[in-house]
C-alpha positions, -999 to +999 in steps of 0.1 A: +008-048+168+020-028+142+039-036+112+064-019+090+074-015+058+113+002+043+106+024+012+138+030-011+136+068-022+148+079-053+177+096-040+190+058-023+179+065+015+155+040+029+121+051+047+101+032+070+064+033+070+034+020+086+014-009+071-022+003+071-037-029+051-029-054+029-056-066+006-070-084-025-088-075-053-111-107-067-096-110-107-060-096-101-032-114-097-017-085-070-019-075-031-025-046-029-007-024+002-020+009+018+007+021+040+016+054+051+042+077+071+050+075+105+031+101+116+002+100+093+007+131+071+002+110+038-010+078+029+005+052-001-010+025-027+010+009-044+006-036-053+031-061-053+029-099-063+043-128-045+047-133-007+075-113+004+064-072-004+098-067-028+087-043-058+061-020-052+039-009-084+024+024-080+007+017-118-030+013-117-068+011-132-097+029-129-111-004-114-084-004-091-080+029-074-118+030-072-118-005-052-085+000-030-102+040-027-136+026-010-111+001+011-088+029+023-123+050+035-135+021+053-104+015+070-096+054+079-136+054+095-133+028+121 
Protein backbone atom coordinates (compact mmCIF):
# COMPACT_ATOMS: atom_id res chain seq x y z
CA UNK A 1 0.00 0.00 0.00
CA UNK A 2 1.04 3.19 -0.81
CA UNK A 3 1.04 6.30 1.22
CA UNK A 4 0.73 9.93 0.58
CA UNK A 5 1.82 12.97 1.59
CA UNK A 6 0.02 17.03 0.77
CA UNK A 7 2.88 19.54 -0.07
CA UNK A 8 1.76 23.35 0.37
CA UNK A 9 3.46 25.32 -2.63
CA UNK A 10 4.58 28.63 -2.36
CA UNK A 11 1.85 30.05 -4.34
CA UNK A 12 -0.96 28.37 -1.44
CA UNK A 13 -2.14 25.18 -3.68
CA UNK A 14 -1.58 21.87 -2.06
CA UNK A 15 0.32 18.85 -3.88
CA UNK A 16 0.12 15.31 -3.19
CA UNK A 17 3.02 13.08 -3.34
CA UNK A 18 4.23 9.72 -2.90
CA UNK A 19 6.02 8.54 0.32
CA UNK A 20 9.05 6.75 -0.91
CA UNK A 21 10.74 6.16 2.74
CA UNK A 22 10.72 7.38 5.94
CA UNK A 23 13.93 6.99 7.92
CA UNK A 24 16.44 7.76 10.71
CA UNK A 25 19.69 8.90 10.93
CA UNK A 26 21.60 7.46 14.38
CA UNK A 27 22.69 11.10 16.29
CA UNK A 28 19.75 13.40 14.87
CA UNK A 29 16.91 14.22 16.45
CA UNK A 30 14.86 14.17 12.83
CA UNK A 31 13.00 11.58 10.35
CA UNK A 32 14.00 12.06 7.56
CA UNK A 33 11.24 11.69 4.37
CA UNK A 34 12.08 10.83 0.63
CA UNK A 35 8.99 11.38 -1.24
CA UNK A 36 8.40 12.25 -4.70
CA UNK A 37 5.73 13.19 -7.53
CA UNK A 38 3.05 11.15 -8.61
CA UNK A 39 4.56 10.06 -11.48
CA UNK A 40 8.06 9.91 -10.60
CA UNK A 41 9.65 12.80 -12.54
CA UNK A 42 11.51 14.14 -9.34
CA UNK A 43 12.20 13.01 -6.09
CA UNK A 44 12.22 15.16 -2.46
CA UNK A 45 14.27 15.16 1.00
CA UNK A 46 13.35 17.10 3.25
CA UNK A 47 13.15 16.02 7.77
CA UNK A 48 10.65 16.69 10.07
CA UNK A 49 10.48 16.02 13.94
CA UNK A 50 7.76 14.65 15.91
CA UNK A 51 5.11 11.97 14.90
CA UNK A 52 2.75 13.61 12.67
CA UNK A 53 5.00 14.86 9.22
CA UNK A 54 3.72 18.81 9.88
CA UNK A 55 6.93 21.10 8.79
CA UNK A 56 9.14 19.85 6.36
CA UNK A 57 12.95 21.15 6.60
CA UNK A 58 14.63 21.03 3.38
CA UNK A 59 18.02 22.47 5.49
CA UNK A 60 20.75 19.99 5.66
CA UNK A 61 24.55 18.73 6.32
CA UNK A 62 27.09 17.29 4.50
CA UNK A 63 26.60 14.18 6.86
CA UNK A 64 23.09 14.24 6.01
CA UNK A 65 22.58 14.36 2.26
CA UNK A 66 25.44 11.96 2.02
CA UNK A 67 23.53 9.33 4.43
CA UNK A 68 19.83 9.94 3.14
CA UNK A 69 21.85 10.02 -0.63
CA UNK A 70 23.21 6.27 -0.20
CA UNK A 71 19.45 5.47 1.36
CA UNK A 72 17.70 6.99 -1.65
CA UNK A 73 20.14 4.66 -4.13
CA UNK A 74 19.41 1.68 -2.30
CA UNK A 75 15.84 2.15 -2.31
CA UNK A 76 15.59 3.28 -6.15
CA UNK A 77 17.79 -0.27 -6.94
CA UNK A 78 15.53 -2.82 -5.59
Amino acid sequence: MKDYIEILLDNGSKKKMEVVIIFDIEGYEYHYIIYTELDRSHYYLAKFIGEEIVDLITKFDEIELKLANNIFKGVIER
